[in-house]
C-alpha positions, 0 to 999 in steps of 0.5 A: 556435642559428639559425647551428647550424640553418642550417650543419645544413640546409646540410650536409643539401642538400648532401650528395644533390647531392655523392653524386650528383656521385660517383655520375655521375663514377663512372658517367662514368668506367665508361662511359668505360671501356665505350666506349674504343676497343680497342689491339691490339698486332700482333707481326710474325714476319719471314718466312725465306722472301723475296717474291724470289729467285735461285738460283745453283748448280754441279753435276755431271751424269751422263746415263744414256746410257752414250755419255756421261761426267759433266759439269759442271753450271751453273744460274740460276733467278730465283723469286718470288711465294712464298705462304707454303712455296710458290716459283714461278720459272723456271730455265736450267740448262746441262750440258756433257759431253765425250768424247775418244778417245786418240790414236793413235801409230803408229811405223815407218820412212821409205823411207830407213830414218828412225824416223818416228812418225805421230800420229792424232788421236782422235775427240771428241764434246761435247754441250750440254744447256739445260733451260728449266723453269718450277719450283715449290718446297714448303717442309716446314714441319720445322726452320725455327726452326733455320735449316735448310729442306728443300725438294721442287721440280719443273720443266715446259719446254723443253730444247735440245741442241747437238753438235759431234762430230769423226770423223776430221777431220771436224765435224759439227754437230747441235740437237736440241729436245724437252719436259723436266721435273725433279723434285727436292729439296734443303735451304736452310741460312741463312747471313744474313738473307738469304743461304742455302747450298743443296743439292740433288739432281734427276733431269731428263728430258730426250728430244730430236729433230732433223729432217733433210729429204733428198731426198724423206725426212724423217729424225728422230733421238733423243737421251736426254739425261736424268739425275741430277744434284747441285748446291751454291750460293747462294739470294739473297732481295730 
């Protein structure tokens, strides 16, 4: 009886203290789980747009003076700094047109009475226009998920003109300089990561002058050396 009692009071003691030990386990372990620093899981989403790029492009250019014919276009431009759909760099484009007059056949006979034929050679006049411009570009935020980004870009700078025109066997020699700007647009079309066919269509204005002292006078001359043009090329992203 007394081992009976004993074994009772036993049970009894402890009993409060393991209610109370599960009591602050729990009580632990909810604190525990109050305090537990939080996990945040970060999915990064790679970017189409490079923090660097080089453009390459060919073209055809057709100046609005009707003196010159189309030409052939070549462009370089180096961007960097993109802050989301925004691109700023800076380009050198380089546009070369040509004419050349036939030449002329003249047939007619010597004083001995030979046929003789005399060949004159035509006139040629070549002019070379480098537009220098530092250029912005807006990514529209349209169709990016399929890989195909059109674009509106714009440049301010500098533009050099060079000619050389031949006129009856004589070569001159002119450069001209004057404030260009280009406005445009085009669509990038991802090839690979980071290799994109571009297209594009600008209008570039381009109005030089040269100066020329003689004498006691100052003769300027002006050339409109603007028009539309049409590229195909490469964007390179680093």
């Amino acid at each position: 009886m007394k081992k009976l009692l004993l074994a009772t009071a036993v049970a009894f003691v402890a009993t409060p203290s393991i209610a109370l030990a599960d009591d602050y386990s729990a009580s632990s372990l909810l604190f525990e789980e109050e305090w537990h620093p939080a996990r945040v899981h970060v999915h990064s989403v790679p970017s189409r747009h490079a923090a660097g790029s080089t453009y390459l492009r060919l073209g055809s250019f057709k100046p609005t003076s009707d003196d010159l014919n189309t030409g052939v276009a070549l462009g370089l431009e180096f961007a960097g700094g993109s802050t989301g759909r925004l691109e700023f760099g800076f380009s050198i484009d380089y546009y070369r047109n040509a004419i050349h007059d036939p030449n002329s056949v003249f047939q007619g006979e010597d004083l001995l009475g030979n046929p003789i034929e005399i060949i004159e050679q035509g006139d040629s006049y070549v002019s070379n226009h480098v537009p220098m411009l530092f250029t912005g570009r807006y990514f529209l935020p349209v169709l990016s998920e399929t890989g195909f980004n059109p674009y509106f870009s714009g440049g301010l700078g500098y533009g050099v003109v060079w000619t050389v025109q031949n006129r009856e066997g004589k070569i001159s020699r002119d450069v001209y300089g004057g404030i260009a700007w280009q406005v445009g647009g085009g669509a990038g079309f991802h090839l690979s990561n980071m290799v994109s066919l571009i297209g594009e269509l600008r209008y570039t204005h381009n109005v030089v002058r040269s100066r020329e002292e003689i004498g006691d006078k100052i003769y300027i001359t002006r050339l409109d050396a603007s028009g539309p043009s049409a590229w195909v090329g490469l964007r390179f992203g680093i």
